[in-house]
LUMKE-715872 format. One record per residue (C-alpha): residue in three letters; x, y, z. Coordinates in steps of 0.05 Angstrom, whole numbers. Layout:
% LUMKE-715872
<r type="ALA" east="X" north="Y" up="Z"/>
...
END
This chain:
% LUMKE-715872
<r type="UNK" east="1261" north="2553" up="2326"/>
<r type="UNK" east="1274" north="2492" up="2279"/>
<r type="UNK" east="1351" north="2520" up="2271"/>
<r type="UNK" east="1357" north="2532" up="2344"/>
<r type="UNK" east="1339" north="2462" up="2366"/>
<r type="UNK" east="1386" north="2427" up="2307"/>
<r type="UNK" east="1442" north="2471" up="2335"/>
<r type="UNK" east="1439" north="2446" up="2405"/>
<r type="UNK" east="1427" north="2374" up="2384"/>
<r type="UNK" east="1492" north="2381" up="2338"/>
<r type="UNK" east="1527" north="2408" up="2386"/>
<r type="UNK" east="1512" north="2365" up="2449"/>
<r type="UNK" east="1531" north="2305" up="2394"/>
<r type="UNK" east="1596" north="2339" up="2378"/>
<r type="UNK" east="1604" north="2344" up="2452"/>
<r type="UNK" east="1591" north="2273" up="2465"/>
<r type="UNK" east="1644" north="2254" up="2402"/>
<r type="UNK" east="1695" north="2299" up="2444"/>
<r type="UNK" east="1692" north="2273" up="2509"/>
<r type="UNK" east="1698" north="2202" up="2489"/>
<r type="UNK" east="1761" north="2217" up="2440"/>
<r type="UNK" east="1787" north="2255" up="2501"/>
<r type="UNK" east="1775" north="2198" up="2553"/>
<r type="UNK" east="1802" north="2144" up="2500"/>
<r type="UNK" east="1870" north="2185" up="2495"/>
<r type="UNK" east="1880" north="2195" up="2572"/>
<r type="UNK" east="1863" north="2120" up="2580"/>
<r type="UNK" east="1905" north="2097" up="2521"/>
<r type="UNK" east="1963" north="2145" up="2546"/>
<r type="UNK" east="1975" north="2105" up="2605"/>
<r type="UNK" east="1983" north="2037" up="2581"/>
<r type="UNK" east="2032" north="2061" up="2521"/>
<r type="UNK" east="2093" north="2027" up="2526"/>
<r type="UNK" east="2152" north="2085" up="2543"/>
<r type="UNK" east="2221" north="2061" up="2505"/>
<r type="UNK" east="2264" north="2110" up="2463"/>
<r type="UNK" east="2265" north="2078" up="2386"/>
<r type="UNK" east="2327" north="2097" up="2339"/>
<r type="UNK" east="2326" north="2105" up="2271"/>
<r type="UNK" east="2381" north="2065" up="2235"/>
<r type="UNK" east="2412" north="2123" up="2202"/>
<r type="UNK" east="2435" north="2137" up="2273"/>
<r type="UNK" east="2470" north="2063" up="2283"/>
<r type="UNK" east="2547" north="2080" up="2266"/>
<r type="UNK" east="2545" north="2014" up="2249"/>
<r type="UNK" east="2492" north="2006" up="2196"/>
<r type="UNK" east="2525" north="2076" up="2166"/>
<r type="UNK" east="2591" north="2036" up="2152"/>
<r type="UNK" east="2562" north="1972" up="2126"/>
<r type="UNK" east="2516" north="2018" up="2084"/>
<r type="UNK" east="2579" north="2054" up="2055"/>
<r type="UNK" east="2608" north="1993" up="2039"/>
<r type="UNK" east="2549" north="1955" up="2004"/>
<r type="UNK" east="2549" north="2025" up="1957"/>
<r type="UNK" east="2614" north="2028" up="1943"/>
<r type="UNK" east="2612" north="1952" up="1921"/>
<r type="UNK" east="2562" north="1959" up="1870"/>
<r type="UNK" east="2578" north="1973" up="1806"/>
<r type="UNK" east="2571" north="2050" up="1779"/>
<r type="UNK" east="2503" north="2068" up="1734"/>
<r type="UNK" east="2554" north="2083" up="1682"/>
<r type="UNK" east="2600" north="2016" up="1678"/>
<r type="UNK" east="2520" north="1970" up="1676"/>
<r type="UNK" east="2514" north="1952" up="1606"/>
<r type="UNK" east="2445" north="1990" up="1572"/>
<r type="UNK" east="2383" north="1942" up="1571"/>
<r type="UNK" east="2378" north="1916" up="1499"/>
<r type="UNK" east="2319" north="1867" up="1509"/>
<r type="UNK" east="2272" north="1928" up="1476"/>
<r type="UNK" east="2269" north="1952" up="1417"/>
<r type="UNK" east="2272" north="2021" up="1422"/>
<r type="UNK" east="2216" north="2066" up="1399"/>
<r type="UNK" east="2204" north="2093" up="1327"/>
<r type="UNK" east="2202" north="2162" up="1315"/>
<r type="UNK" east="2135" north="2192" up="1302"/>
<r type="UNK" east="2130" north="2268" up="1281"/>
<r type="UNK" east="2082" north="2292" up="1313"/>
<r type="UNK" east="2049" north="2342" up="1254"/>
<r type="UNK" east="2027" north="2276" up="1222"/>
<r type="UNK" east="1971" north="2242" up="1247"/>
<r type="UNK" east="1982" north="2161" up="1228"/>
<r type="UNK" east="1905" north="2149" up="1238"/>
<r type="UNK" east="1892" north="2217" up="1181"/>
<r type="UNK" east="1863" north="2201" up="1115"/>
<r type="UNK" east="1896" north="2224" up="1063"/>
<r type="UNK" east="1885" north="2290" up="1028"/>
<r type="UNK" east="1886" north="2261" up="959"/>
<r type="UNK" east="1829" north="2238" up="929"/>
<r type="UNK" east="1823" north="2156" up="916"/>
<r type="UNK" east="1833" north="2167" up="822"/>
<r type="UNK" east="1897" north="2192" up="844"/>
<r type="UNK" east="1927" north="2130" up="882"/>
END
């Protein structure tokens, strides 16, 4: 009996939830402004001043590399830097 009254009471709350989403959207519906946007890869315009701007800028293979890094050592990777060593401390 416990299950049967939880049941109704979640779903008369679902219910509720439901029918005020549904009245929100038929309210909100109407006072939605109606205009047609366009995306500007459809402007014939912006296409032609985009192809310009790219073919103005320099190729990725004519920019100079970045030198301001030094560029990472080389670490093999079957040594562990942080190991101890294997030999025992008389022999060092």
């Amino acid at each position: 009996m416990k299950w049967f009254i939880f049941v109704i009471i979640a779903a008369s709350i679902l219910a509720v939830f439901a029918a005020v989403y549904g009245i929100t959207y038929l309210v909100n519906q109407k006072k939605r402004p109606k205009y047609k946007t366009t995306a500007p890869d459809d402007d014939p315009k912006f296409l032609r001043d985009l192809a310009t701007r790219l073919n103005s800028e320099p190729k990725p293979e004519d920019k100079k590399p970045n030198t301001d890094t030094p560029k990472p050592a080389e670490n093999n990777s079957d040594q562990d830097p942080e190991a101890p060593d294997d030999k025992p401390a008389s022999d060092k």
